[in-house]
N, C-alpha and C positions, 0 to 999 in steps of 0.2 A: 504493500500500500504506500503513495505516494504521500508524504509529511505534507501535511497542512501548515508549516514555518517555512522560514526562510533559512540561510546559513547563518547570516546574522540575528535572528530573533529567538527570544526561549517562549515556553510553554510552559505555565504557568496551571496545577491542577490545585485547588483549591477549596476550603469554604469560608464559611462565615468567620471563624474562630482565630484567635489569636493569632497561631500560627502563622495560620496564612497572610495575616495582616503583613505582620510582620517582614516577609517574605514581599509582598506587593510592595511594602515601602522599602524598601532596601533595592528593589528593581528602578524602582523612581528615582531614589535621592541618587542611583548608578546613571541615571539617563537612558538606560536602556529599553530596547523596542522588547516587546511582550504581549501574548495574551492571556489572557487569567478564564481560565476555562473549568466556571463553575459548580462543585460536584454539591450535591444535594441527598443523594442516594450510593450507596458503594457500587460504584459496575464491577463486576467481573474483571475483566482489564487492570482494574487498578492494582491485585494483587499480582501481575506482571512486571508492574512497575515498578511496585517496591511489597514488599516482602513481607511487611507486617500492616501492610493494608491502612497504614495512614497517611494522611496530609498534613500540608504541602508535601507538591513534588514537584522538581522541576526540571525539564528536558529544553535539549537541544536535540539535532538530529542525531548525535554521534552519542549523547551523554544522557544517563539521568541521576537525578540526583533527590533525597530528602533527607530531614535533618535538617535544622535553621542552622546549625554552626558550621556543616559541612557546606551547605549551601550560602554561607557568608564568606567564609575561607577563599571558595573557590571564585567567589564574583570578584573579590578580593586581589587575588592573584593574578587573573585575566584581566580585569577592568580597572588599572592601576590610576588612569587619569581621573578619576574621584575617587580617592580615596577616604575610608572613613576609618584608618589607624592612622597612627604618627609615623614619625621617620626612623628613629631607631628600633633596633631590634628592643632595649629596655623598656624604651617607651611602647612598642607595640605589647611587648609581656605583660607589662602593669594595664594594659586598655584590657586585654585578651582574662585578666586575673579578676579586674573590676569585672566586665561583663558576667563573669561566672558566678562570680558572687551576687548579683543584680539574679540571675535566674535561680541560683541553690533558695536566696532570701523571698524577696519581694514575689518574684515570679510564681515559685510555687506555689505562695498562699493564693496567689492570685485565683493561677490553674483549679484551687480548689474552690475557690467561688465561683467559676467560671462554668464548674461541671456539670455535664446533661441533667434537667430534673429527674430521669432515672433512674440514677445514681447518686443525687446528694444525699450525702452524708449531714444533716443539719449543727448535730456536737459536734465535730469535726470542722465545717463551713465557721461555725460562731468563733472558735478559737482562730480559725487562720484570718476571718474579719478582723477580731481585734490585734493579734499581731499586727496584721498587716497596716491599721489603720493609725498603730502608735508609732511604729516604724517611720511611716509615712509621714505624720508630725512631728516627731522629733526629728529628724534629716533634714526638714524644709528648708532651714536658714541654710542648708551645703549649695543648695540653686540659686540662691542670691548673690554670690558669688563672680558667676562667669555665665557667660550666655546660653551655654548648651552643659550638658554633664561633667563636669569640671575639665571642661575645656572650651576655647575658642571661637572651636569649628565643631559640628555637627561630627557626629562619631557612630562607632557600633552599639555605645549603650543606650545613646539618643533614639536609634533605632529599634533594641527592644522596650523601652520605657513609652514611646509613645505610645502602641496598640494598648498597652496595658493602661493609659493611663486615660484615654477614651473610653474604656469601659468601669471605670470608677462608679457609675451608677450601675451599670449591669451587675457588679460587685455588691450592691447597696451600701457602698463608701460614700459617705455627707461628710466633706473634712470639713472642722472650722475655719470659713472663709480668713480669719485675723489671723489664726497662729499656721496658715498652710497657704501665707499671699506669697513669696517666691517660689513652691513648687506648683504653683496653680497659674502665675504668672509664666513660668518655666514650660507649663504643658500649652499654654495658651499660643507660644513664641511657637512650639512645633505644630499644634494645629492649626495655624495662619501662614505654614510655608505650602505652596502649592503642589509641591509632591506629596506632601502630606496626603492634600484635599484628593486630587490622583487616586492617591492608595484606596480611600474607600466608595470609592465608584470605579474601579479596576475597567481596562478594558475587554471584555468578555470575547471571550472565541465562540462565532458563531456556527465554525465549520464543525458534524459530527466527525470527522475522521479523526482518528488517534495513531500515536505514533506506535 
């Protein structure tokens, strides 16, 4: 079957969830061409794809790939002219050491509020809200600081912190607007950059062929 991309465009398999978010904004803040071809139901196919039958996943003709980190790594390494580490190897370890700790911490409480009604756990859910939501207050004055996650220029942690930080009501997180104004300010500065806005109206692949 003839690929529905180009040589220069990735495929983008998708849904609603974090993940993916994630993954759509990281294609934008890269400048790269893509479709985001959105799954709603598991096809069959998808465990072809990848193995343990979750998303994102992302292909080229030659490649596929899932995993947010394997999948940042590698856009990383290919797509050097924007990049979202720094220049030293130091500096890139300590961005790469931060980011892991942003997903061991914040992220997973997150992931747990996040979870299919199905599955919620509710004791479980109440504990990682309030971790997550003192955390979340006490950190705030670190974003007052510098423009983006303690640095400069927009980065990899900027990039997992924003999905997460859009769905702060989906979470049922109500921070106090006084003591959470620089990380509220801070989320506000990444949801007014236009790749942002991009990310969550993705553009959809209309064609059913798969790769």
């Amino acid at each position: 079957m003839t690929s529905p991309i180009l040589p220069t465009q990735y495929l983008l398999y998708g849904d609603d969830g974090y993940d993916s978010h994630v993954v759509c904004l990281l294609l934008e803040e890269k400048g790269l061409d893509y479709h985001y071809r959105l799954i709603t139901e598991r096809p069959e196919f998808l465990a072809d794809l990848n193995p343990y039958n979750t998303l994102p996943i992302l292909a080229t003709r030659d490649l596929i790939l899932y995993e947010i980190n394997v999948i940042f790594e590698y856009l990383e390494e290919r797509h050097k002219a924007t990049p979202l580490l720094p220049d030293t190897p130091q500096q890139k370890a300590q961005i790469r050491l931060l980011a892991w700790r942003l997903q061991q911490d914040w992220l997973k409480l997150g992931r747990i509020l996040l979870t299919h009604p199905d599955s919620f756990n509710t004791t479980q859910a109440q504990h990682a809200k309030k971790s997550l939501s003192d955390s979340l207050i006490t950190l705030s004055p670190l974003f007052a600081r510098q423009p983006f996650f303690m640095s400069e220029q927009i980065g990899w942690c900027d990039i997992l912190l924003a999905p997460l930080l859009w769905r702060l009501s989906d979470m049922g997180l109500d921070l106090p607007c006084q003591l959470c104004r620089p990380l509220l300010d801070y989320a506000q500065r990444l949801f007014d950059r236009p790749s942002f806005m991009r990310s969550i109206n993705p553009p959809l692949q209309e064609d059913d062929d798969d790769l």
